[in-house]
VOZA-382447 format. One record per residue (C-alpha): residue number from 1; z, x, y. Coordinates in steps of 0.001 Angstrom, whole numbers. Each point is the difference from the previous one (the first is absolute). Example, Ala and Ser with C-alpha at 12.3 -4.5 7.8 and 13.67 -1.06 7.14 Angstrom:
residues 2
<node 1,<7800,12300,-4500>>
<node 2,<-660,1370,3440>>
END
This chain:
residues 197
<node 1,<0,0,0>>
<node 2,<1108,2394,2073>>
<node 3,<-3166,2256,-285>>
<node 4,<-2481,-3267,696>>
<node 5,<2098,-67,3418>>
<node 6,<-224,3887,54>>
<node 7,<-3856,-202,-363>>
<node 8,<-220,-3158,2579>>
<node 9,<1586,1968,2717>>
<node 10,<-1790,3015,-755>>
<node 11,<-3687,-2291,326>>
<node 12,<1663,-1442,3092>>
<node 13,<696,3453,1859>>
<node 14,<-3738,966,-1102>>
<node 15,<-1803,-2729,1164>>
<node 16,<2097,476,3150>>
<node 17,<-992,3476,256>>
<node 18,<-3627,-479,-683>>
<node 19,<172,-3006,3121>>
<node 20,<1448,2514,2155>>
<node 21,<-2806,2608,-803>>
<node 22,<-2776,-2371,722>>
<node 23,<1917,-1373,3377>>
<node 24,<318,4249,1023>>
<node 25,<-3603,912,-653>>
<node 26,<-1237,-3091,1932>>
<node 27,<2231,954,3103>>
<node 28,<-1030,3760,-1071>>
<node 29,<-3712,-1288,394>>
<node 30,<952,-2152,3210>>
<node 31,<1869,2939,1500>>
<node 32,<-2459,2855,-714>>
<node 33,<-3239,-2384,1183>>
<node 34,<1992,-890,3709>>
<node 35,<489,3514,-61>>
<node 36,<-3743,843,1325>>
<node 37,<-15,-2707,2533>>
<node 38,<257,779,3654>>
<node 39,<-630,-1826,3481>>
<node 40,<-2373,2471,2342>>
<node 41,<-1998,-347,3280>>
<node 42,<-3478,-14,-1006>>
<node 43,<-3027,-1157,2422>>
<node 44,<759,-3727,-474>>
<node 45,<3796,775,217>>
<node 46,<2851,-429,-1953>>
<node 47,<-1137,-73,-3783>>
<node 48,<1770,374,-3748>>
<node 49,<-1638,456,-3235>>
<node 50,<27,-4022,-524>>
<node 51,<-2192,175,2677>>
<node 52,<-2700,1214,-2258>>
<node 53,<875,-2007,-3079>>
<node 54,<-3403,-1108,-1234>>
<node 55,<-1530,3568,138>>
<node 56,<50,3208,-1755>>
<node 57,<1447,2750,1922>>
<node 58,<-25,3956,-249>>
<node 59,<3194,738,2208>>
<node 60,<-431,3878,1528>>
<node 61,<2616,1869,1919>>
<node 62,<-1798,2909,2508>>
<node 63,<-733,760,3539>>
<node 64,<-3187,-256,2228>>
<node 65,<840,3871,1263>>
<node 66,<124,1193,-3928>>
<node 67,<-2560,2622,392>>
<node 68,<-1517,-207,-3883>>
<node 69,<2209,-1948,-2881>>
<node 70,<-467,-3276,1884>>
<node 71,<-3121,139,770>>
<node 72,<-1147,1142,-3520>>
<node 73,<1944,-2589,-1577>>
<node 74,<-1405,-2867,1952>>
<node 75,<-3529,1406,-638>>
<node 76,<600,438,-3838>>
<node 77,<1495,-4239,347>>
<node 78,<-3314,-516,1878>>
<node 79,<-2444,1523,-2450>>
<node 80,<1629,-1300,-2525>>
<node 81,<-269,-3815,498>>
<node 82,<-3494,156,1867>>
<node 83,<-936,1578,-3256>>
<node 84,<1594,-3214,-1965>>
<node 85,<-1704,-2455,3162>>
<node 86,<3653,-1005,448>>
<node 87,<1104,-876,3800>>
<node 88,<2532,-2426,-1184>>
<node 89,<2719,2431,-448>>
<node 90,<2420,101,3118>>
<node 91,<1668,3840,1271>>
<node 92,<3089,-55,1764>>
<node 93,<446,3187,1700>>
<node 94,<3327,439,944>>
<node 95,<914,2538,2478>>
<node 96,<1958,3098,-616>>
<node 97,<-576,597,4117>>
<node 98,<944,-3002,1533>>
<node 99,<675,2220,3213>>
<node 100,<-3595,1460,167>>
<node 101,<-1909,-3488,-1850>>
<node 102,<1527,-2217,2356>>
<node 103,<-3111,-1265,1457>>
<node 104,<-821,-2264,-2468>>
<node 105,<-3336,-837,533>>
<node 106,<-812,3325,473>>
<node 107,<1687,1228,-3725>>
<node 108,<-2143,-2765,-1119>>
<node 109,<-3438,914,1206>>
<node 110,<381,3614,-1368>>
<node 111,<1693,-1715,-3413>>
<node 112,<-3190,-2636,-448>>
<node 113,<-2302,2946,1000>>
<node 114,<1235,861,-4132>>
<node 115,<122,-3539,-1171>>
<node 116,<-897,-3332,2051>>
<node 117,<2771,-2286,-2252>>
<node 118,<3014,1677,1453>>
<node 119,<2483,-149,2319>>
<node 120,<2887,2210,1370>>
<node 121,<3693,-645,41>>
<node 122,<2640,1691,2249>>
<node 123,<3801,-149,-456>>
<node 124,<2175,-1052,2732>>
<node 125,<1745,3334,-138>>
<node 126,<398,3676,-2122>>
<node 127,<3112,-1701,-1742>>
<node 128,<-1985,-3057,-1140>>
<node 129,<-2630,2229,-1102>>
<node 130,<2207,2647,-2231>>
<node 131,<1365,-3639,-1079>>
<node 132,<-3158,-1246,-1531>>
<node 133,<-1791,3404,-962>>
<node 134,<3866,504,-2069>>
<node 135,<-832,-3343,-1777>>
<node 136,<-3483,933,-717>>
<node 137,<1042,3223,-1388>>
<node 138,<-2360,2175,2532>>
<node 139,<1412,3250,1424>>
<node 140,<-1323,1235,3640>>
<node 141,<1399,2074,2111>>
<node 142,<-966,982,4163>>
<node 143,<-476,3686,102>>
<node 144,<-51,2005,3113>>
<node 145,<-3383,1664,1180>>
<node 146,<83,2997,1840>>
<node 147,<-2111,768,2700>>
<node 148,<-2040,-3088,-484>>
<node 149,<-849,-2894,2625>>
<node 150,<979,-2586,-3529>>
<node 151,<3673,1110,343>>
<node 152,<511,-1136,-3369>>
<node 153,<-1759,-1383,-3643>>
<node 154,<1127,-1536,-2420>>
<node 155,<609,1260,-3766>>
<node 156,<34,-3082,-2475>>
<node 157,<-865,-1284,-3488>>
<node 158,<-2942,-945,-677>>
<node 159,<-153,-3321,-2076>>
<node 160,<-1457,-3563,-189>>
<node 161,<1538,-3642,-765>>
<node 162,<-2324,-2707,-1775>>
<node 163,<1357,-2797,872>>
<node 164,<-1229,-3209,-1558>>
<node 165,<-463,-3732,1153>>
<node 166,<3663,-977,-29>>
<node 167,<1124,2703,1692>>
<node 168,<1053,1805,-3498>>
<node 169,<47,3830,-299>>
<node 170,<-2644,448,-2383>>
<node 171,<-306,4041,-79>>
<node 172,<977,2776,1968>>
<node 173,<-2300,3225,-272>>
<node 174,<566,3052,659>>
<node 175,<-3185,1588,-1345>>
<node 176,<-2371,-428,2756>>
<node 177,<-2692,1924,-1930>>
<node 178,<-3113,-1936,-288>>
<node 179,<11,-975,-3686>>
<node 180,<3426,-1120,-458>>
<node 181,<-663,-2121,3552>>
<node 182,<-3334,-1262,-1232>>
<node 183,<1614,-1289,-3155>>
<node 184,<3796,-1322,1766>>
<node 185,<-2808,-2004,2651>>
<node 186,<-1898,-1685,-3140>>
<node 187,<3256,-937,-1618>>
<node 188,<1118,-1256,2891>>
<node 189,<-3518,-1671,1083>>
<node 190,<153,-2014,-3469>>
<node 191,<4063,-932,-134>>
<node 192,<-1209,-3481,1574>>
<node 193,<-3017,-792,-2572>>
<node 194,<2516,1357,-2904>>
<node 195,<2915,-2681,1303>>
<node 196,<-2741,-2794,7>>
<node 197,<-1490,466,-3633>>
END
């Protein structure tokens, strides 16, 4: 008798456990998903990653002064999806430089100069931007020039975010060579058709 109550109790505390699993990893989920949103000034003002629920995003963090990984980076994005007749794909370009990219319009001319579907995001402030580059997981740092009219650049990672049409985190990549972004871009390109067969 005494083991049947023994063995109830024991089923009890498990299927207690395994509730309490399921309610932590959707809060984990929750959590680490509100994580990458933000509210920045871009050209139309005040915007958050809701604000582009619907579309599929490649989220960027650089600076319009970077004298050659931006630039290259954007170009690579660009050759990439002309070459797969894609101009659906959003980039958000967030600014590492909100001091020196603060004319927005201007950041965005030399941005869509790269790619015509983006747009560029400033933070209110350095501590809102080591905020949201800490949640992202991207490292910068401002390091001093000598002797040079720029004053300062910028040292950072170097990654992209695929983002996909509910705002999820689909990938984060870090190997911007070609191949491995041809191939993350056509993944990403067919995560809608995949979700719909």
């Amino acid at each position: 008798m005494s083991c049947v109550m023994n063995m109830s109790y024991v089923m009890k505390k498990i299927g207690f456990l395994i509730l309490c699993g399921v309610i932590a990893g959707i809060i984990g989920c929750f959590e680490s998903e509100k994580k990458y949103d933000f509210l920045l000034n871009s050209e139309q003002g005040k915007v958050s990653l809701k604000d582009f629920e619907g579309k599929k995003l490649i989220v960027y963090f650089g600076f319009s002064y970077c004298p050659d990984v931006c630039p290259t980076t954007l170009a690579l994005i660009s050759n990439e999806l002309k070459k797969m007749k894609n101009n659906e794909i959003l980039l958000l370009f967030i600014s590492l430089d909100p001091q020196r990219d603060k004319d927005i319009k201007a950041t965005n001319e030399w941005l869509r100069y790269f790619y015509a579907n983006s747009t560029a995001l400033l933070t209110q402030d350095e501590n809102e931007l080591a905020t949201l580059a800490r949640n992202y997981g991207v490292i910068y740092k401002k390091v001093p020039l000598k002797d040079s009219a720029l004053e300062y650049s910028i040292a950072h990672s170097n990654e992209l975010f695929l983002f996909d049409s509910k705002g999820r985190l689909f990938q984060k990549i870090s190997d911007l060579s070609q191949k491995s972004l041809h191939n993350a871009l056509e993944r990403f390109l067919m995560l809608d058709q995949q979700t719909n067969q």
